[in-house]
N, C-alpha and C positions, 0 to 999 in steps of 0.2 A: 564547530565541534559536532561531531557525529553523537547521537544517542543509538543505543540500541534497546528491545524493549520488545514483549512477548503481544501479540495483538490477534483479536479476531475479526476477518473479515466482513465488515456489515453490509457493502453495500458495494459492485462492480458495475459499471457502465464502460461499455464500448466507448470510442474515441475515433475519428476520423479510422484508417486503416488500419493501422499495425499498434493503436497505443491503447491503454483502459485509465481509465482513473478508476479510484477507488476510496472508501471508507474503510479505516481501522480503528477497534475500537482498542489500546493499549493502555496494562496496567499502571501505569505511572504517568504519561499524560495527555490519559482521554482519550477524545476523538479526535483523529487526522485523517484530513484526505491528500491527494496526492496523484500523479501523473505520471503512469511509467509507460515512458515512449521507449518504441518499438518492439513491444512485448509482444505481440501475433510473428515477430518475423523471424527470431529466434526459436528454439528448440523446442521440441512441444510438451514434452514429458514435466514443462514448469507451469503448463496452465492449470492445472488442477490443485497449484497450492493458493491459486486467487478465486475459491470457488466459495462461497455464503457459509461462514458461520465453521470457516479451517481458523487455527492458531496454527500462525507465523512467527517465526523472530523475524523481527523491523529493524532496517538499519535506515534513518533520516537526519533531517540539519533539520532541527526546531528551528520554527522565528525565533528572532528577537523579541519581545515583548517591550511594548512603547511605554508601557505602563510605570 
């Protein structure tokens, strides 16, 4: 299942060449990180919405929770 979900970006680290991970903090649940590969090798006008402390809408697959 896809969530979608309004977040702001906490925290960007670079990643080998072309990828970032990243911290978002989103209304509904919390803190996620996450891995968007080949984000340098695509178009550039999209780097600037993973820049510190932008609101993004989030589209992600939650875990499952084991719990």
């Amino acid at each position: 299942m896809i969530a979608k979900d309004l977040g702001i970006v906490t925290k960007r680290v670079n990643f080998r060449e072309t990828s970032v991970v990243v911290n978002i903090f989103t209304k509904n649940y919390g803190r996620i990180s996450g891995i968007l590969k080949g984000f340098y090798r695509g178009r550039k006008e999209f780097t600037s919405s993973l820049d510190i402390f932008t609101l993004n809408e989030v589209l992600f697959y939650p875990r499952r929770s084991s719990l």
